[in-house]
TILODREN-699880 format. One line per 10 residues: number of its first residue (from 0); their letters; for each residue z, y, x of C-alpha. Coordinates in pm, whole numbers, plus 50000, padded with zeros to 5 digits. Last residue first. Layout:
% TILODREN-699880
NUM> A> Z:Y:X ~ ... .
This chain:
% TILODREN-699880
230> XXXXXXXXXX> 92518:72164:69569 ~ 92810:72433:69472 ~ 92530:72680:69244 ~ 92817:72723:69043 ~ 92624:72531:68714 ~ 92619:72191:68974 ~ 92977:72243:69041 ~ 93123:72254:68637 ~ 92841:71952:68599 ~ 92949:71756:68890 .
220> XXXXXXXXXX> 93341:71849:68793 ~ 93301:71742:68425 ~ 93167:71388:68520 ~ 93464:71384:68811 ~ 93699:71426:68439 ~ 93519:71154:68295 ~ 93522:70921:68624 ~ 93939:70989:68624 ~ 94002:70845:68263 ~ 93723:70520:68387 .
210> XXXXXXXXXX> 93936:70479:68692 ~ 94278:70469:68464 ~ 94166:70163:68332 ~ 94163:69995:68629 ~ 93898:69935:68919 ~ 94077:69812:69266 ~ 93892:69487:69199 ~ 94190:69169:69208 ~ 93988:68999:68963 ~ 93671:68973:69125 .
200> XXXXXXXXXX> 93376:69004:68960 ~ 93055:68809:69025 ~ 92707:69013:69043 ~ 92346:68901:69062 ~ 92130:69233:69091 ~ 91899:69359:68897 ~ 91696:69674:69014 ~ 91710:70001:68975 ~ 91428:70221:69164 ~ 91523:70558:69254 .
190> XXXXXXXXXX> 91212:70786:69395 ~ 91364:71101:69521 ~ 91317:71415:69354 ~ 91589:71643:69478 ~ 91813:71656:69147 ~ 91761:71301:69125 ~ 91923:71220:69439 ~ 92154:71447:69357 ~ 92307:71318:69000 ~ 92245:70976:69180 .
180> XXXXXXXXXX> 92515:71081:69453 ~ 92700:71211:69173 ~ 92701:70901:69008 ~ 92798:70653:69305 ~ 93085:70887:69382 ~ 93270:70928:69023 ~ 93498:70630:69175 ~ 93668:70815:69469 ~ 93587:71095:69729 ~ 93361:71374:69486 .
170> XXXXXXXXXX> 93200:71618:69736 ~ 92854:71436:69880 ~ 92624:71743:69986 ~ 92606:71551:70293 ~ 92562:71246:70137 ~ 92263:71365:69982 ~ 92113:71404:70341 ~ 92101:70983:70280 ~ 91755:71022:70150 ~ 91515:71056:70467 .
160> XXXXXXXXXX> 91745:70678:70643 ~ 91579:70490:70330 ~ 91891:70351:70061 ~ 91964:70054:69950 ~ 92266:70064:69691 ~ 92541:69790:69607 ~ 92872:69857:69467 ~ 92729:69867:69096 ~ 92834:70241:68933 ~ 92526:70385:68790 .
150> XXXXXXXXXX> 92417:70104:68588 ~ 92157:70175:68303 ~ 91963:70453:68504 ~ 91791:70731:68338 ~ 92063:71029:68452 ~ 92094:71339:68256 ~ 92389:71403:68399 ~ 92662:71353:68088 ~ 92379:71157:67861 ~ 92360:70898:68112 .
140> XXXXXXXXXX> 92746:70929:68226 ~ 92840:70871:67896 ~ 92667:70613:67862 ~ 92744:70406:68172 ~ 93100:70524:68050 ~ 93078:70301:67732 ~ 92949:69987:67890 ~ 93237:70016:68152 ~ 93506:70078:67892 ~ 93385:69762:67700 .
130> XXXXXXXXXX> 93328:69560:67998 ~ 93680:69675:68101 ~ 93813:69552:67757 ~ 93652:69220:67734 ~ 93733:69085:68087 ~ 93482:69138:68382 ~ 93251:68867:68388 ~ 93223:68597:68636 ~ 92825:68475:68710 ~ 92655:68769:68632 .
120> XXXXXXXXXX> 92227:68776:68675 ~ 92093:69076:68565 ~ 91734:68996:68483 ~ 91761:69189:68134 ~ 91925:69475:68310 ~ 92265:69619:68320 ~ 92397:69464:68642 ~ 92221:69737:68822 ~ 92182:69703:69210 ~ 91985:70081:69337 .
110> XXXXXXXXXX> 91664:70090:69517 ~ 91634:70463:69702 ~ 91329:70632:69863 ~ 91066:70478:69666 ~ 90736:70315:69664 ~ 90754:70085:69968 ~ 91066:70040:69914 ~ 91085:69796:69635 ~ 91027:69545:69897 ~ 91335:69616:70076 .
100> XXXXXXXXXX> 91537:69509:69745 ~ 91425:69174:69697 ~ 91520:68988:69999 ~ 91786:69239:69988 ~ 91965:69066:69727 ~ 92037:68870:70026 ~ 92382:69072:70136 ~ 92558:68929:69798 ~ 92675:69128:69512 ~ 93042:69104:69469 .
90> XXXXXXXXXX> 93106:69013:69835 ~ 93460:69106:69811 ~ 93368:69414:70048 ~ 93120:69622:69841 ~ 92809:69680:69922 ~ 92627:70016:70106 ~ 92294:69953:70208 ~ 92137:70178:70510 ~ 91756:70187:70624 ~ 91653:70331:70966 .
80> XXXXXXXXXX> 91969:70250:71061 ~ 92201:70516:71263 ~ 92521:70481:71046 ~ 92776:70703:71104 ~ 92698:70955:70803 ~ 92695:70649:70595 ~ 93022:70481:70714 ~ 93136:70852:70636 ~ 93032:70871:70287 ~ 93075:70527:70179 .
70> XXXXXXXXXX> 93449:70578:70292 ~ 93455:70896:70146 ~ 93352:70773:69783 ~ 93609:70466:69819 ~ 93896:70705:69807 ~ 94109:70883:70070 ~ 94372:70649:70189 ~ 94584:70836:70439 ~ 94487:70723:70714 ~ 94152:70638:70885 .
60> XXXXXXXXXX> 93969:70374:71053 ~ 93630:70277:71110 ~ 93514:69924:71223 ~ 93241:69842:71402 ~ 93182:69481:71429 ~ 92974:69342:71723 ~ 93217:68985:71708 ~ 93417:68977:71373 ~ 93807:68996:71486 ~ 93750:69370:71403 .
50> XXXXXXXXXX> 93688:69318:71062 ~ 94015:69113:71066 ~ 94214:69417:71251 ~ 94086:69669:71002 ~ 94196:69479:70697 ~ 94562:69376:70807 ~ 94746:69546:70539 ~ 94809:69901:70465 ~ 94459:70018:70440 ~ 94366:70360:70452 .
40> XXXXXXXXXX> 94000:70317:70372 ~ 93914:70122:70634 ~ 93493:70145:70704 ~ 93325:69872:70791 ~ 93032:69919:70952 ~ 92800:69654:71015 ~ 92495:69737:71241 ~ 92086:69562:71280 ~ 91836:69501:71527 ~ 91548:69228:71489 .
30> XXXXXXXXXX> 91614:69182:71164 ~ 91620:68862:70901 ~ 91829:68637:71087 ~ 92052:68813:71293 ~ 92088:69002:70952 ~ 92180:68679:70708 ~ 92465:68560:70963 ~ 92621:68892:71004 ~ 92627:68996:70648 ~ 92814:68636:70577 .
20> XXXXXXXXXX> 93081:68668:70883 ~ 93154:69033:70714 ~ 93202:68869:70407 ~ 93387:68603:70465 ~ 93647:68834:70712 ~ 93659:69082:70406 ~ 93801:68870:70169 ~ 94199:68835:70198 ~ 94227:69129:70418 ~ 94077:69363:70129 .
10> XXXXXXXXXX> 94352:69606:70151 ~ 94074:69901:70136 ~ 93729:69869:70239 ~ 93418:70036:70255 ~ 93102:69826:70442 ~ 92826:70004:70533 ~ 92515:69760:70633 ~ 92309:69975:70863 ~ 91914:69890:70945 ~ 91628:69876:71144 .
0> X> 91803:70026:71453 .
């Protein structure tokens, strides 16, 4: 399998249809063997049932809702690809950023989308306050973990099959996610590569301004956990 395309999801009947079509189109043309995995996060609408509409879809399913952390997680720790991407479901950053992404692994383990970057391409922007908040937490989190990158929290990350043991090790289940499983990554010495991505928001994201209250207090957990010995 030459790669997984993890998929989280939660309510996103409206878009995820699109976007599953669009992954499938782009990999039966670029690989020779390839997976989709969308992974329901608890939904209470139709979302499962319209990924699995989508021809050689699997779809995972759970209830309650758990967070968008443990949906990565465990699409992840299904997938059998040799590489895995995880992207979000509205199709935020598009499957062929890969074009440039694989590339970028022949010298490193992980290649992570950043929207922070002078090439950062972003066609609808957030509105003023959540760029605001998001600008500020990026940060935060920097100085927080010790991290180098200027966008920890994009929904789109490439990763080669020898790094996703980080997952395993994976605790936080919602937004502070994508950072901790940096935090680790880093921690273990794997080669991260940020690069920019072209990006579109949607106005329905899941994202409010409570996230950002939440992602300071998972900051405080990864360091509180890290100190315990807990990775």
């Amino acid at each position: 399998m030459e790669i997984s395309v993890v998929i989280p999801a939660y309510n996103e009947e409206r878009d995820i249809t699109a976007t599953v079509q669009d992954v499938h189109q782009y990999c039966r043309e670029r690989f020779r063997s390839y997976e989709i995995i969308v992974v329901d996060d608890g939904s209470s609408d139709r979302t499962a049932s319209a990924a699995s509409a989508v021809p050689d879809t699997t779809v995972v399913r759970y209830q309650p809702n758990r967070g968008k952390g443990h949906a990565v997680k465990t699409g992840v720790l299904t997938s059998r690809g040799e590489l895995v991407l995880f992207m979000d479901a509205d199709n935020s950053t598009n499957i062929r950023e890969l074009e440039h992404f694989i590339p970028e692994l022949e010298g490193h383990d992980i290649v992570i989308g950043s929207r922070a970057l002078a090439d950062s391409k972003i066609t609808v922007h957030q509105n003023p306050i959540k760029r605001k908040l998001g600008r500020l937490g990026n940060v935060v989190i920097r100085m927080f973990l010790g991290l180098p990158f200027r966008d920890t929290q994009c929904g789109y990350k490439l990763f080669r099959r020898s790094a996703i043991d980080i997952f395993q090790k994976q605790r936080l289940e919602r937004w502070g996610f994508d950072f901790e499983v940096l935090f680790l990554a880093h921690k273990k010495g794997y080669r991260i590569y940020e690069s920019a991505v072209t990006w579109t928001n949607n106005f329905d994201s899941k994202v409010t301004a409570a996230s950002y209250l939440a992602v300071l207090i998972e900051l405080v957990k990864i360091r509180w956990w890290y100190l315990l010995g807990k990775y």
